[in-house]
C-alpha positions as CSV (number, residue, x, y, z in Angstrom):
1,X,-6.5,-5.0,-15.5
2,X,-4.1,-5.9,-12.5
3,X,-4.1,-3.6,-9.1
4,X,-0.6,-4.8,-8.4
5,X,2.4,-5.6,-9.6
6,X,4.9,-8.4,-8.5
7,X,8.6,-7.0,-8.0
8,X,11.3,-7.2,-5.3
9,X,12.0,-4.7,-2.8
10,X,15.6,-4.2,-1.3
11,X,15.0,-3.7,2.8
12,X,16.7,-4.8,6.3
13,X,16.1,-8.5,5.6
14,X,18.0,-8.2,2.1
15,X,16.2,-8.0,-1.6
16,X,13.0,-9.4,-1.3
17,X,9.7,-10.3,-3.3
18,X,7.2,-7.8,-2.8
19,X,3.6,-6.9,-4.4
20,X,3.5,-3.3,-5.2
21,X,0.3,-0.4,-6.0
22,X,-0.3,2.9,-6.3
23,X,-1.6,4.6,-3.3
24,X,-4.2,7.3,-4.3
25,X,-3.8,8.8,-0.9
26,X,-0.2,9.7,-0.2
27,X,0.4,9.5,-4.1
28,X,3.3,6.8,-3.8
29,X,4.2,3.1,-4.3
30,X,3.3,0.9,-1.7
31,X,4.3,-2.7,-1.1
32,X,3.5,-5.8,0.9
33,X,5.9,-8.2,0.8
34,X,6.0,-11.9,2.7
35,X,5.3,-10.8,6.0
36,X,1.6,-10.1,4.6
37,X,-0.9,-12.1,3.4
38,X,-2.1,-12.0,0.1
39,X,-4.9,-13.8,-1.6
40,X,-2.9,-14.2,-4.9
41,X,-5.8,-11.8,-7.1
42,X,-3.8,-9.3,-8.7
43,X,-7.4,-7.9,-10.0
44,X,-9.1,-7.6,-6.8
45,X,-5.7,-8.2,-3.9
46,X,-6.6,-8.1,-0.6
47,X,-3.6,-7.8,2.3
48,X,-3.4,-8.6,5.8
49,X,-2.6,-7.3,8.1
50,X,-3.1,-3.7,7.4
51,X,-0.3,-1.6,5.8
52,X,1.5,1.6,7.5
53,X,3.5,3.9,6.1
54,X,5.6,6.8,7.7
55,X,7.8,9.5,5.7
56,X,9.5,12.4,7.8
57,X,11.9,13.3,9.8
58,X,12.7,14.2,13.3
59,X,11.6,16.7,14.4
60,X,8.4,17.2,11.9
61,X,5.7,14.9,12.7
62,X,5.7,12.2,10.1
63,X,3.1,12.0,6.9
64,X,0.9,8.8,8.0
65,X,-0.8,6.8,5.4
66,X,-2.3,3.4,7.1
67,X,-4.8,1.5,5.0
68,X,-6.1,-2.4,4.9
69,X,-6.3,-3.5,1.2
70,X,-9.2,-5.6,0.5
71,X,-11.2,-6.7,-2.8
72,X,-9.2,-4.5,-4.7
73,X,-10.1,-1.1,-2.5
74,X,-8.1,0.9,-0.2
75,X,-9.6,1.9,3.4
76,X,-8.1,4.4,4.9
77,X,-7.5,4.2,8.4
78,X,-8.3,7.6,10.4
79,X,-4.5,8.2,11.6
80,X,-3.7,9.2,7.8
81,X,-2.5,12.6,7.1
82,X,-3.8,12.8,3.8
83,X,-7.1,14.2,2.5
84,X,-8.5,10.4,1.9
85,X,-8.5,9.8,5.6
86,X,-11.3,7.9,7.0
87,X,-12.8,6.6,3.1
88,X,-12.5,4.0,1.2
89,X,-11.8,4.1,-3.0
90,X,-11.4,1.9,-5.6
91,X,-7.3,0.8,-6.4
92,X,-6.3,2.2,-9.4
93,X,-5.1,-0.5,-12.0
94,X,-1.2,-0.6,-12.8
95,X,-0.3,1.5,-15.5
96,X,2.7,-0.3,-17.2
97,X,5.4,2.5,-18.1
């Protein structure tokens, strides 16, 4: 069963292509779009470089969630916020709605 999901993401550069999955960590949808590599297995994706995520505002400290996605598992880099800082676990498969 697929990890990711091929979609399109709207950003500064316009409406893009982008691979999307479901971060464990941080509980949202992540993406990696053409400025990341991708070895093209939806089953078992691997990204480069790594993926970094930010959410908050001025003058909170930001929630961090920075992972590298490889062979289908998420490591999480130790300047996450979240309780899945510093491991590694399995990418859970897309659940189509």
């Amino acid at each position: 069963m697929p990890k990711v999901k091929k979609s399109t993401i709207t950003s500064s550069r316009g409406t893009v292509p982008a691979w999307l999955f479901e971060c464990p960590g941080c509980g949202c949808m992540h993406y990696a779009y053409d400025r990341w590599q991708f070895n093209g297995n939806v089953d078992a994706p691997t990204f480069s470089p790594s993926i970094k995520v930010e959410v908050g505002h001025y003058p909170d400290p930001p929630d961090i969630c920075h992972s590298f996605v490889r062979d289908g598992r998420i490591q999480y880099l130790n300047d996450c916020t979240h309780e899945l800082k510093g491991q590694t676990v399995e990418l859970p498969n897309w659940e189509e709605d």
